[in-house]
N, C-alpha and C positions, 0 to 999 in steps of 0.2 A: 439360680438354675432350677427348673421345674424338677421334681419328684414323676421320673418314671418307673417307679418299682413296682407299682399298682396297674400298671399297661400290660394287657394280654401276651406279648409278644409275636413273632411272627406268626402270619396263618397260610401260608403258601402252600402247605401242605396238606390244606383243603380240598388242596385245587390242582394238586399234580396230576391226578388220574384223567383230569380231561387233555392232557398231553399223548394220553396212547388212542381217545376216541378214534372210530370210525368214520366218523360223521365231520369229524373238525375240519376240513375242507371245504365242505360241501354244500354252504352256504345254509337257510333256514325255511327256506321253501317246500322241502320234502315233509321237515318234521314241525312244519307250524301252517294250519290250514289260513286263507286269505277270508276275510269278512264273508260269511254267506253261503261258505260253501258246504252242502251236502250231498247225501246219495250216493251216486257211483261214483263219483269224483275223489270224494273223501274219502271213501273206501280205498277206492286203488291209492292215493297218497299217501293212506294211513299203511298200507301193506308194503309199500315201498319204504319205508320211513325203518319198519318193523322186518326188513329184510336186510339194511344195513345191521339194523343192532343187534340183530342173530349173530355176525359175525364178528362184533366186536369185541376187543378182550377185556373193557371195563365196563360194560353191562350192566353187571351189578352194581357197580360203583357210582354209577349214573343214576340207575333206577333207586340205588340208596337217597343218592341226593335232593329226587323229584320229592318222594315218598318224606323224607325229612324237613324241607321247606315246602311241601306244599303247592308245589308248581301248578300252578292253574291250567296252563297251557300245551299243549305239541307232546310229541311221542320224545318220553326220556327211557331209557332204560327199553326199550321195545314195547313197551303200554302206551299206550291213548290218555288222556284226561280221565274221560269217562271210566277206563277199566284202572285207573291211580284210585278214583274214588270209590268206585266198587270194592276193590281192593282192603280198604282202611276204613268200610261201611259207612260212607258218608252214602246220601242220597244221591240218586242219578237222574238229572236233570237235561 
């Protein structure tokens, strides 16, 4: 019988707070831009993106999670990539 006494145990409880999102319907198009896209396009996605998460009740719990791993990509928490990395003074590229 293997030795699991040394196994983390459950981690579901990582991940409950994306059960009250805003966003969890709403597919990934709002908060994740398509290859290429800048300008006014981005903009307005990004303000849409950043208009659901105003009103979200785990907000922080999400933007914890971007900010924590690192999320390279799409509006977590109602931040952009760019303003994650400003954020935590990495340079902005």
């Amino acid at each position: 019988m293997p030795n699991v006494s040394r196994l983390p145990g459950r981690s579901e409880h990582h991940w409950l707070w994306q059960e009250g999102a805003a966003c969890r319907d709403l597919g990934t198009e709002t908060f994740f831009h398509p290859t290429g896209e800048r300008g006014e396009a981005r903009s307005v996605r990004d303000q849409a993106a950043k208009e659901v998460c105003a009103l979200c009740p785990v907000q922080t719990e999400c933007l914890r999670h971007a900010l924590r791993v690192g999320e390279p990509y799409g509006v977590w928490g109602g931040l952009t990539e760019r303003e994650r990395r400003a954020l935590v003074g990495q340079a902005v590229g």
